[in-house]
TINU-187918 format. One record per residue (C-alpha): y negated, x negated, z negated; residue number from 1; residue in one letter; chain. Coordinates in nm, 4 decimals, decimal comma, m for minus. Each point is the difference from the previous one (the first is absolute). Layout:
BEGIN
+----------+----------+----------+-----+-----+-------+
:        v :        u :        w :   n : res : chain :
+----------+----------+----------+-----+-----+-------+
:        Y :        X :        Z : NUM :   A :     A :
...
+----------+----------+----------+-----+-----+-------+
% end
This chain:
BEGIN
+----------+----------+----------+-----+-----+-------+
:        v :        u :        w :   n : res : chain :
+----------+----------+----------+-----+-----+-------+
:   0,0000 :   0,0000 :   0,0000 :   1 :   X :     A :
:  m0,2496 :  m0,3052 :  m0,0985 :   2 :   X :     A :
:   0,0798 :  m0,1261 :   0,3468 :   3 :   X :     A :
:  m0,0395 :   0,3230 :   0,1556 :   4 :   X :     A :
:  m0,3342 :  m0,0195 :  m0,1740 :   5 :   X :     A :
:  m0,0849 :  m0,3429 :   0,1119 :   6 :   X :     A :
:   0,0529 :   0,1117 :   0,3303 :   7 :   X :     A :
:  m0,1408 :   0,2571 :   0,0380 :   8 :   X :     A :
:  m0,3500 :  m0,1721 :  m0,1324 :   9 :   X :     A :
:   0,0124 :  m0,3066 :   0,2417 :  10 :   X :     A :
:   0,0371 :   0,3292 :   0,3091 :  11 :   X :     A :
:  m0,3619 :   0,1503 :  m0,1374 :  12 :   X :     A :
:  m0,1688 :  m0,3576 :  m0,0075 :  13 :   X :     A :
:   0,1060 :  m0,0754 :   0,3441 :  14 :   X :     A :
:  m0,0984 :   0,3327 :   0,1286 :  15 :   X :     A :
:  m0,3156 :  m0,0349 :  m0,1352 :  16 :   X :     A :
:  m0,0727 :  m0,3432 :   0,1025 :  17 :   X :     A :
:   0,0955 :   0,1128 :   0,3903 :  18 :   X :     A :
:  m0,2005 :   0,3069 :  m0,0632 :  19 :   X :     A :
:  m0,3324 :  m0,1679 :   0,0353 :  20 :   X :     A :
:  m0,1205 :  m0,2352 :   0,2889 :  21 :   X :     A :
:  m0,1290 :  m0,3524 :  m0,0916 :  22 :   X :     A :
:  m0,2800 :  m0,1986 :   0,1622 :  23 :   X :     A :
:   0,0429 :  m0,3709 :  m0,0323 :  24 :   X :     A :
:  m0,3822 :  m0,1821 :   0,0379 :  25 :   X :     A :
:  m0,0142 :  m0,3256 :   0,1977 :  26 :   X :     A :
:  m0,1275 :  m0,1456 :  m0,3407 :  27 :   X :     A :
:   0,3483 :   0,1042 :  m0,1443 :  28 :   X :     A :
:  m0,1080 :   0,3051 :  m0,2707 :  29 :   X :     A :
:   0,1861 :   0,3447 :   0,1308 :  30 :   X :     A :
:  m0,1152 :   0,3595 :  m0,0385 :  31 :   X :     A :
:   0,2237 :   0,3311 :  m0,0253 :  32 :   X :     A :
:  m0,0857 :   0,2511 :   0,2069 :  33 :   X :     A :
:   0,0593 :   0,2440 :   0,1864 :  34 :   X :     A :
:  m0,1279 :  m0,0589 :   0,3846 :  35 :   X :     A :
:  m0,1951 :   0,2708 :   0,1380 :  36 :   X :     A :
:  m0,0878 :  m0,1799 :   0,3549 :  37 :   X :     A :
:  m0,0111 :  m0,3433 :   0,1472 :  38 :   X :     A :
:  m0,3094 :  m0,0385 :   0,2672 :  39 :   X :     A :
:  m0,1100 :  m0,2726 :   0,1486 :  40 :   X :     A :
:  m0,1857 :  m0,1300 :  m0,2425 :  41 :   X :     A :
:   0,0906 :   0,0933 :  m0,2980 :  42 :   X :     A :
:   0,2799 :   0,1881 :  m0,2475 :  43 :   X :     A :
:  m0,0538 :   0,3443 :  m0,1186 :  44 :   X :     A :
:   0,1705 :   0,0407 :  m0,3295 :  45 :   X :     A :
:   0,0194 :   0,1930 :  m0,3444 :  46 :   X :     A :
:   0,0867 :  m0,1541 :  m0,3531 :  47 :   X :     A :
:   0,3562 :   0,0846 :  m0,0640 :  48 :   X :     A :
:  m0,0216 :   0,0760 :  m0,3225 :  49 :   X :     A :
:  m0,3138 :   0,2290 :   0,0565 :  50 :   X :     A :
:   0,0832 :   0,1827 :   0,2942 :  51 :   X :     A :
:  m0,2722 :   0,2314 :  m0,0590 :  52 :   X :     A :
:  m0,2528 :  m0,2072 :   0,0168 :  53 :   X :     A :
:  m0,2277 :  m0,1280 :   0,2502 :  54 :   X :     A :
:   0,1189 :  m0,1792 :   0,3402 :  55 :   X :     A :
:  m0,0739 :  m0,3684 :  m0,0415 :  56 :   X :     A :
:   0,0444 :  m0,2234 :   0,3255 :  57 :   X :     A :
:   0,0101 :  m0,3939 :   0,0311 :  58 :   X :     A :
:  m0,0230 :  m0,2403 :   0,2931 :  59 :   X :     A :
:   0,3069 :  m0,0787 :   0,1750 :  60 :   X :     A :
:  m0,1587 :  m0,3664 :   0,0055 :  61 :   X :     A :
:   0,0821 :  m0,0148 :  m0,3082 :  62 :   X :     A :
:   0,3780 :   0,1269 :   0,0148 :  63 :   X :     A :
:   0,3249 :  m0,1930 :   0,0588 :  64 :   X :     A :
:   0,2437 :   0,2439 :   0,0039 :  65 :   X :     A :
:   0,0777 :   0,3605 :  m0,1353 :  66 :   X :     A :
:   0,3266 :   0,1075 :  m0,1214 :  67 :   X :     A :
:   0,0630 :   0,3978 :   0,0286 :  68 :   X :     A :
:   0,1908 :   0,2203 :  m0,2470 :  69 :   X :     A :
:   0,2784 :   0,0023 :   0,2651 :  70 :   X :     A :
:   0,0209 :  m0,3574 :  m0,0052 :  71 :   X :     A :
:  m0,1311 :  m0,0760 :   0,3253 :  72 :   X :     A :
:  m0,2752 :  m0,2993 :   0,0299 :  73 :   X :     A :
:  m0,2674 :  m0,0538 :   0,2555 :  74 :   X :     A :
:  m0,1668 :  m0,3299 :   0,0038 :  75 :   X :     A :
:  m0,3306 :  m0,0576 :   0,1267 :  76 :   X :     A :
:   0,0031 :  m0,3415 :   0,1367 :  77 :   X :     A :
:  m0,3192 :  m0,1932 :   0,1121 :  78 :   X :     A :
:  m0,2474 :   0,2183 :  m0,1371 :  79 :   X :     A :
:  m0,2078 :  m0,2105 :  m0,1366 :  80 :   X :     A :
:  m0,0294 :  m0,1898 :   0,3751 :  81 :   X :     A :
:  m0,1008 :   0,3030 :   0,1172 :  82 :   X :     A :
:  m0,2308 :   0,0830 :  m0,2476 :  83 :   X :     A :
:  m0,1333 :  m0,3573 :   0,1065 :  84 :   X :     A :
:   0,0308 :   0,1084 :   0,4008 :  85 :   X :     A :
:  m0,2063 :   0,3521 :  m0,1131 :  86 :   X :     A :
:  m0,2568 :  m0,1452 :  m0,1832 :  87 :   X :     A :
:  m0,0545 :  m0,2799 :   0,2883 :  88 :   X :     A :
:  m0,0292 :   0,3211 :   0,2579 :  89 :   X :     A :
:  m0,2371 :   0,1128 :  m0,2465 :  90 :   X :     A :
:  m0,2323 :  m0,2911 :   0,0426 :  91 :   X :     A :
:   0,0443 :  m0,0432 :   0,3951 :  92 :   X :     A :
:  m0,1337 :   0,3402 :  m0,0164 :  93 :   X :     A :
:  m0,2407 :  m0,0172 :  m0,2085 :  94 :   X :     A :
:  m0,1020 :  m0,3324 :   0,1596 :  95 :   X :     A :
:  m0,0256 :   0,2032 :   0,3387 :  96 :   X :     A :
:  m0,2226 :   0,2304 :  m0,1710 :  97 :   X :     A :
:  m0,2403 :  m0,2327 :  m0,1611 :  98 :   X :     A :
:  m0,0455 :  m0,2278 :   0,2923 :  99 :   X :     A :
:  m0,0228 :   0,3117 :   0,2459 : 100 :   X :     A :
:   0,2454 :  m0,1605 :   0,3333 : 101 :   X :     A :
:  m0,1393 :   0,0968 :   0,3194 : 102 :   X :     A :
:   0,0210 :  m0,1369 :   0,3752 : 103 :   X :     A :
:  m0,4483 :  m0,1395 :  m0,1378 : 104 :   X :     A :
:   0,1663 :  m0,1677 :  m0,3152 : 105 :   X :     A :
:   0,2082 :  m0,2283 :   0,1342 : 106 :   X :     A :
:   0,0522 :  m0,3729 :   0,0999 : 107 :   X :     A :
:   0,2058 :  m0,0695 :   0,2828 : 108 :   X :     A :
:   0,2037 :  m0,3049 :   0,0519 : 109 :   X :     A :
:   0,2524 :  m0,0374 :   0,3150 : 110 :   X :     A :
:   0,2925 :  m0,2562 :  m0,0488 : 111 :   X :     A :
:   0,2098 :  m0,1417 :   0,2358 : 112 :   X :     A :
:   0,3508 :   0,0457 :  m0,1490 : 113 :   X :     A :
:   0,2161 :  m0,0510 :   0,3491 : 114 :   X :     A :
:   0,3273 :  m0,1291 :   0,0110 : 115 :   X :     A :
:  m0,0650 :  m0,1094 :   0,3404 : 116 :   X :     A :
:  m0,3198 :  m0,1004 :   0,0943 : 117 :   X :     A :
:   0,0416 :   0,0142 :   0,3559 : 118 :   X :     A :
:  m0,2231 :   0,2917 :   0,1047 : 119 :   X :     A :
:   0,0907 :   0,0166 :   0,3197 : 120 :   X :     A :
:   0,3007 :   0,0061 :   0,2137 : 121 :   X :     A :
:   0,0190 :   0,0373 :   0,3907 : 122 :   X :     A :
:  m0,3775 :   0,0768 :   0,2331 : 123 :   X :     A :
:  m0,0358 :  m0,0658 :   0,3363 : 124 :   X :     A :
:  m0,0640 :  m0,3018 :   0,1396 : 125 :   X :     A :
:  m0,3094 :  m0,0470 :   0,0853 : 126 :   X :     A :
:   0,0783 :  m0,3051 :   0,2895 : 127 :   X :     A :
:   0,2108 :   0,2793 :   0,1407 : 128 :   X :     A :
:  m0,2716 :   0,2368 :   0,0144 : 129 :   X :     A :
:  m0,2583 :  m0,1736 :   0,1852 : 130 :   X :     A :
:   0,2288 :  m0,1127 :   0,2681 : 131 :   X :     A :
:   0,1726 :   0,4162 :   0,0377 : 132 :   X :     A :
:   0,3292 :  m0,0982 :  m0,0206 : 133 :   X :     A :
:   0,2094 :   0,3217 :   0,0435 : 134 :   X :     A :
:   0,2055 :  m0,0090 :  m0,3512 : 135 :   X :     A :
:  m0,2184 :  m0,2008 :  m0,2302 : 136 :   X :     A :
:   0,1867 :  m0,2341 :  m0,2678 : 137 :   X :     A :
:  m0,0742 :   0,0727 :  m0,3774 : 138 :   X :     A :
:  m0,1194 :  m0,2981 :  m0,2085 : 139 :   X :     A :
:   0,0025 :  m0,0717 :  m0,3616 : 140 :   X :     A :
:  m0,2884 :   0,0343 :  m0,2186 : 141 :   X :     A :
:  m0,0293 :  m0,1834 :  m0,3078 : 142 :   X :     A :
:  m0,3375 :   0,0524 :  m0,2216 : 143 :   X :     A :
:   0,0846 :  m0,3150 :  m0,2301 : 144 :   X :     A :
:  m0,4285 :   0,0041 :  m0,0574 : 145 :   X :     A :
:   0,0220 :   0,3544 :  m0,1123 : 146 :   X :     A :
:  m0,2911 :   0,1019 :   0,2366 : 147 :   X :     A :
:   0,1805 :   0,3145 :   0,1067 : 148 :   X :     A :
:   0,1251 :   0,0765 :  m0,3427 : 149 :   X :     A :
:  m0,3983 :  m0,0320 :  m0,1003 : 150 :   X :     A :
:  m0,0673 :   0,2153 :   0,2265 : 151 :   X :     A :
:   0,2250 :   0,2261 :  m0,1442 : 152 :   X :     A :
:  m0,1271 :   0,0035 :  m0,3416 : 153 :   X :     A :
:  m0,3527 :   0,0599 :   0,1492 : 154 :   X :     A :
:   0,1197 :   0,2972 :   0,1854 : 155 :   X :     A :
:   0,1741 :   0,1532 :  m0,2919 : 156 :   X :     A :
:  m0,3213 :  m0,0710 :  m0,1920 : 157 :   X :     A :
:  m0,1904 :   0,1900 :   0,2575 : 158 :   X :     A :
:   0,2357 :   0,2721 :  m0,0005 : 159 :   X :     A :
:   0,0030 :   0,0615 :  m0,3923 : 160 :   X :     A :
:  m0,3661 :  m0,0292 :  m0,0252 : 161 :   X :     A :
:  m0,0552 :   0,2822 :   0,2628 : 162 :   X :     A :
:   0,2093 :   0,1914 :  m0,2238 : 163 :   X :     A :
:  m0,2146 :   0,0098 :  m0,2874 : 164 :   X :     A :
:   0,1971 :  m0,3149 :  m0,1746 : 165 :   X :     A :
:  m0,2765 :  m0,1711 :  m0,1684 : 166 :   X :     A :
:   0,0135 :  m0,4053 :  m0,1214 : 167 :   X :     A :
:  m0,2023 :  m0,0068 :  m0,2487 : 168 :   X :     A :
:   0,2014 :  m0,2507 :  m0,1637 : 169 :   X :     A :
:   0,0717 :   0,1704 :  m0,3059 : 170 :   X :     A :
:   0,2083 :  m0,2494 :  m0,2357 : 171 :   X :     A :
:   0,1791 :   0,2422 :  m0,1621 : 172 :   X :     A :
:   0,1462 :   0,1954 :   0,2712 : 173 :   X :     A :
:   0,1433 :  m0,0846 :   0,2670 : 174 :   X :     A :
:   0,1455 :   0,1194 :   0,3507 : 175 :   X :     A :
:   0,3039 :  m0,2532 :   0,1090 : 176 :   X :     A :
:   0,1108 :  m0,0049 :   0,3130 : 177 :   X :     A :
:   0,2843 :  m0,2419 :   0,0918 : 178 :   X :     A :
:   0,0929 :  m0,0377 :   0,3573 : 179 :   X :     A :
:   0,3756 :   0,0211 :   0,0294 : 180 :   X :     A :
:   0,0266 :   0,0261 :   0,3381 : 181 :   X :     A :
:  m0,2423 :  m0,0479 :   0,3646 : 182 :   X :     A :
:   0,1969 :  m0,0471 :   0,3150 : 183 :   X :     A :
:  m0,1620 :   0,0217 :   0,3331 : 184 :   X :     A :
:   0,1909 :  m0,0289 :   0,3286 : 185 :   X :     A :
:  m0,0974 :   0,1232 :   0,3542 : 186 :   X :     A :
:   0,2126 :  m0,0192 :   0,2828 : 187 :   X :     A :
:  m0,1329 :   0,0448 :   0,3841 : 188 :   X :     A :
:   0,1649 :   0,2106 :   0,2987 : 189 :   X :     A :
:  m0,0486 :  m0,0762 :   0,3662 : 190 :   X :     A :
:  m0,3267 :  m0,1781 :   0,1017 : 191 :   X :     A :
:  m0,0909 :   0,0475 :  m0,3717 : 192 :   X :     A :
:  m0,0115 :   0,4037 :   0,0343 : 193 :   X :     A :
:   0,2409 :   0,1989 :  m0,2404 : 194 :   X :     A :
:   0,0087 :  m0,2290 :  m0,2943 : 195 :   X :     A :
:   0,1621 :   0,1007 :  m0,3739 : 196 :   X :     A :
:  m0,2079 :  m0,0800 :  m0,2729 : 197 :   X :     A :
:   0,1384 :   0,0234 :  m0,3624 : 198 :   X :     A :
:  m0,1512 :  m0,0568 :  m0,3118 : 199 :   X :     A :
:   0,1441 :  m0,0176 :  m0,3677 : 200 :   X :     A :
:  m0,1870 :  m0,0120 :  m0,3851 : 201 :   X :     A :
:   0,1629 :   0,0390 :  m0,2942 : 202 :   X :     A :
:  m0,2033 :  m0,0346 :  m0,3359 : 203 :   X :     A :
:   0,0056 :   0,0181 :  m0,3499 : 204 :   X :     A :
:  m0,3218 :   0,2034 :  m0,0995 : 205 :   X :     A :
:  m0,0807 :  m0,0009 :  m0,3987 : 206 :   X :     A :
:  m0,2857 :   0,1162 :  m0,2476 : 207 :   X :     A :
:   0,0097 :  m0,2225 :  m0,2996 : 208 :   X :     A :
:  m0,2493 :   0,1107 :  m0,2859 : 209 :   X :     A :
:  m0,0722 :  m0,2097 :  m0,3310 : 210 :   X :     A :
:   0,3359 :  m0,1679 :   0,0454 : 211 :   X :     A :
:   0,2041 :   0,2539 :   0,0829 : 212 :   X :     A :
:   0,1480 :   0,1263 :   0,3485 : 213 :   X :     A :
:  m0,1049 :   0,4048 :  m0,0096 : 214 :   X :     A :
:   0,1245 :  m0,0070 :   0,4082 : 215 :   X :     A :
:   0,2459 :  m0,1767 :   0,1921 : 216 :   X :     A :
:   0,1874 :   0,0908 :   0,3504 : 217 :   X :     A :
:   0,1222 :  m0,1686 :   0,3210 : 218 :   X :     A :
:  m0,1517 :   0,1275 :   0,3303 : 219 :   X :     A :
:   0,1403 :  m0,0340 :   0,3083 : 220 :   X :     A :
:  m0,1458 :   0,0224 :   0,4026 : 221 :   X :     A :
:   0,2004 :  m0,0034 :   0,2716 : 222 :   X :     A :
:  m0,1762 :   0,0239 :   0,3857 : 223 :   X :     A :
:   0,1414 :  m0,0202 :   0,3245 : 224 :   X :     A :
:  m0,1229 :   0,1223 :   0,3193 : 225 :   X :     A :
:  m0,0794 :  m0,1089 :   0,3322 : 226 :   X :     A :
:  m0,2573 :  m0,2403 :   0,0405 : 227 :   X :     A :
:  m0,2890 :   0,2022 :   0,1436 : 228 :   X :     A :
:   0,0455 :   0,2618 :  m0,3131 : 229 :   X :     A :
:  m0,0159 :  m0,2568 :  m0,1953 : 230 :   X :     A :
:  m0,3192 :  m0,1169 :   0,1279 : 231 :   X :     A :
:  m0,1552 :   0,3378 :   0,0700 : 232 :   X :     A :
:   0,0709 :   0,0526 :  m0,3771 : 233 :   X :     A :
:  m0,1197 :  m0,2947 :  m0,1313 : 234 :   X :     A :
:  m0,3288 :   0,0259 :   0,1638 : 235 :   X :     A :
:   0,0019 :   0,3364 :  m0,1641 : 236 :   X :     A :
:  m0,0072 :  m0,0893 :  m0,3272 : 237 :   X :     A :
:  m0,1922 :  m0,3208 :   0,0562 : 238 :   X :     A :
:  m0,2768 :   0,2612 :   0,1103 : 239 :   X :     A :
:   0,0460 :   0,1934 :  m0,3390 : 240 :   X :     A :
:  m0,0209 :  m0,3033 :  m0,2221 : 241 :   X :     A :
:  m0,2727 :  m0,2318 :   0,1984 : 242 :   X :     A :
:  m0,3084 :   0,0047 :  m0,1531 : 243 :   X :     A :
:  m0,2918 :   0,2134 :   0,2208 : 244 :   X :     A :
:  m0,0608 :  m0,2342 :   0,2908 : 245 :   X :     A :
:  m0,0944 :   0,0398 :   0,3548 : 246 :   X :     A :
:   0,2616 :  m0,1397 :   0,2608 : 247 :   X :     A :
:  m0,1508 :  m0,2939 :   0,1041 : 248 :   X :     A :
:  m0,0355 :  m0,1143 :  m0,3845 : 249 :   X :     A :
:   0,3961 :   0,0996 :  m0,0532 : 250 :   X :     A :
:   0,0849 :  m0,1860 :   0,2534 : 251 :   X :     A :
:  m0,1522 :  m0,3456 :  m0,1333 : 252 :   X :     A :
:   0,1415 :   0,0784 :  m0,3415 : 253 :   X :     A :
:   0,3355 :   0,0360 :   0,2091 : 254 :   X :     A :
:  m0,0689 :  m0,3089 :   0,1640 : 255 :   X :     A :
:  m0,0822 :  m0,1829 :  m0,3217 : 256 :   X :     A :
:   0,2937 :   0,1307 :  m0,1810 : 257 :   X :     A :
:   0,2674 :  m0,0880 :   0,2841 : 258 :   X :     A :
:  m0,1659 :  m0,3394 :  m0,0152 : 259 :   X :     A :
:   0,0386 :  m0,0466 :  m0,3596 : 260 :   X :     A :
:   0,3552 :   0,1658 :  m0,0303 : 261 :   X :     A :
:   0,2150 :  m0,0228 :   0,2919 : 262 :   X :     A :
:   0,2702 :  m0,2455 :   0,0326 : 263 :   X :     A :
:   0,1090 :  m0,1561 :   0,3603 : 264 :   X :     A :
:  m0,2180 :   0,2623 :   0,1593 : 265 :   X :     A :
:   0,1950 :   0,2651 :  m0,2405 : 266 :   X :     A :
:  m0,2171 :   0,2608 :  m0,2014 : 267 :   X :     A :
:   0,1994 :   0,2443 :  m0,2014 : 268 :   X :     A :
:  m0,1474 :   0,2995 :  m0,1716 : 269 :   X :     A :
:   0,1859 :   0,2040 :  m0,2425 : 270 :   X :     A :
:  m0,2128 :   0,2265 :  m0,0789 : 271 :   X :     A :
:   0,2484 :   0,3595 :   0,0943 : 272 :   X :     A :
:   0,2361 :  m0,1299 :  m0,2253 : 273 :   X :     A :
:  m0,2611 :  m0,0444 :  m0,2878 : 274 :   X :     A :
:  m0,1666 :   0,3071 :   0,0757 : 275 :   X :     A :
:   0,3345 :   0,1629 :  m0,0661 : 276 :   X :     A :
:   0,0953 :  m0,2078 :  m0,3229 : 277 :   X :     A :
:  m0,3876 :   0,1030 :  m0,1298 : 278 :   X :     A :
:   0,0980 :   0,4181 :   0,0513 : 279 :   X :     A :
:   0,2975 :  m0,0246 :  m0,0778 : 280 :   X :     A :
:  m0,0960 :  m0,1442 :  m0,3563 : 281 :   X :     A :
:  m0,2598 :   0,2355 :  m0,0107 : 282 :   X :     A :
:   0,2035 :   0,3105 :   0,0222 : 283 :   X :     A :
:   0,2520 :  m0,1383 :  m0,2486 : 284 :   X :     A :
:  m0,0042 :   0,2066 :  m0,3282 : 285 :   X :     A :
:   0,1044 :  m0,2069 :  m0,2116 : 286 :   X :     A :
:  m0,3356 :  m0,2191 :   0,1311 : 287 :   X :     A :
:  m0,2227 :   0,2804 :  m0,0147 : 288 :   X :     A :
:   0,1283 :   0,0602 :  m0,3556 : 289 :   X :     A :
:  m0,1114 :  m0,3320 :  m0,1216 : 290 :   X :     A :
:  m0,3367 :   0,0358 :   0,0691 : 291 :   X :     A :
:  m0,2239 :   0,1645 :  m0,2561 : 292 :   X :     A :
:  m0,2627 :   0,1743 :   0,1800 : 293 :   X :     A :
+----------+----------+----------+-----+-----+-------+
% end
């Protein structure tokens, strides 16, 4: 009968001590509870022993692991990183805010981060040209000075700056643009009518603010067409982006420019490609959500 007793006493402890949840705290104290709800910040619970009373809630931050009256545990494992990651979020944001991020309030800085630095690949050869041969030859065009690639840059420049990108050389925030990619190559048809043109830029475009990168992608521009669509456009958008000039002064800039940048009697403008890296950024949302204005 005393065992019967015994028993029967150690039954009612256990069922009482399964009858209640336990929080365990990350700084090793526990509570019993009884949960109410779990968001996703915090625990929604009521003193066990005072059921009654008021709903009390704590941080999951600041919870290891709870233990239900059932006996099953759920662990909540890195909170405190991403209480670390939340509160960093916090301050990118509230960076964003403070130092109000626009396309005015920004430096710009262009960097050359190519794996191959050979911009360009096959053009037509201009020896073949001049004397009309019937299939011209392609040549090689190596811009080891980095004229072309200048050239480049410039154009980009030109084409962010007629889209209300401002460098005013703001030191804390920054717009990054690293060049992945810039390909040219051109290839001519019969008596130099009927060429391919194709063009290729890839880049890395960031916003870095205070520090801390609030905007990051990779862009990518593929063009191909024939030769005279690619020059009809290009003169296009050279129209759109030149600066209000009459023809005779746009063509001495033209003639200044090929003189400063061409290589081997090569000029290479990239400037449909960048035009369509520059909109395409600009009608990303995640870009248009980094900007606080």
């Amino acid at each position: 009968m005393k065992n019967f007793i015994l028993l029967f006493g150690t039954l009612i402890i256990t069922t009482c001590a399964f009858a209640q949840d336990i929080i365990y705290k990350v700084d090793g104290s526990e509570i019993k509870t009884k949960v109410i709800e779990i968001t996703t910040n915090e625990i929604k619970y009521k003193n066990f022993e005072q059921l009654e009373s008021a709903l009390l809630n704590i941080p999951i931050s600041q919870v290891f692991m709870i233990i239900y009256e059932s006996g099953e545990k759920e662990v909540f494992k890195n909170t405190q990183q991403q209480q670390l990651q939340q509160q960093s979020d916090n301050n990118v944001q509230s960076n964003m805010a403070l130092s109000g991020i626009s396309k005015e309030n920004l430096s710009i800085e262009i960097i050359d981060n190519r794996a191959d630095k050979i911009l360009i690949g096959q053009e037509p050869s201009r020896g073949a040209a001049a004397v009309g041969l019937i299939v011209q030859p392609n040549a090689s065009v190596n811009d080891n000075e980095g004229k072309i690639y200048s050239y480049a840059v410039k154009t980009l420049e030109n084409v962010l700056g007629k889209n209300d990108f401002k460098n005013n050389n703001n030191p804390n925030c920054k717009l990054e643009i690293k060049i992945l990619e810039l390909f040219h190559e051109a290839k001519a048809g019969l008596y130099g009518a009927g060429g391919h043109v194709t063009q290729n830029c890839k880049a890395s475009i960031s916003i870095i603010n205070n520090n801390n990168v609030v905007f990051t992608k990779d862009f990518s521009s593929l063009y191909s067409s024939k030769a005279k669509e690619f020059i009809s456009q290009s003169n296009l958008l050279k129209e759109q982006y030149s600066e209000t000039l009459d023809k005779k002064a746009k063509n001495k800039k033209l003639r200044e420019e090929m003189k400063e940048y061409s290589v081997k009697g090569h000029f290479i403008n990239f400037i449909i490609v960048f035009d369509d890296i520059v909109h395409q950024l600009l009608n990303d949302k995640d870009f248009q959500n980094s900007l606080s204005i």
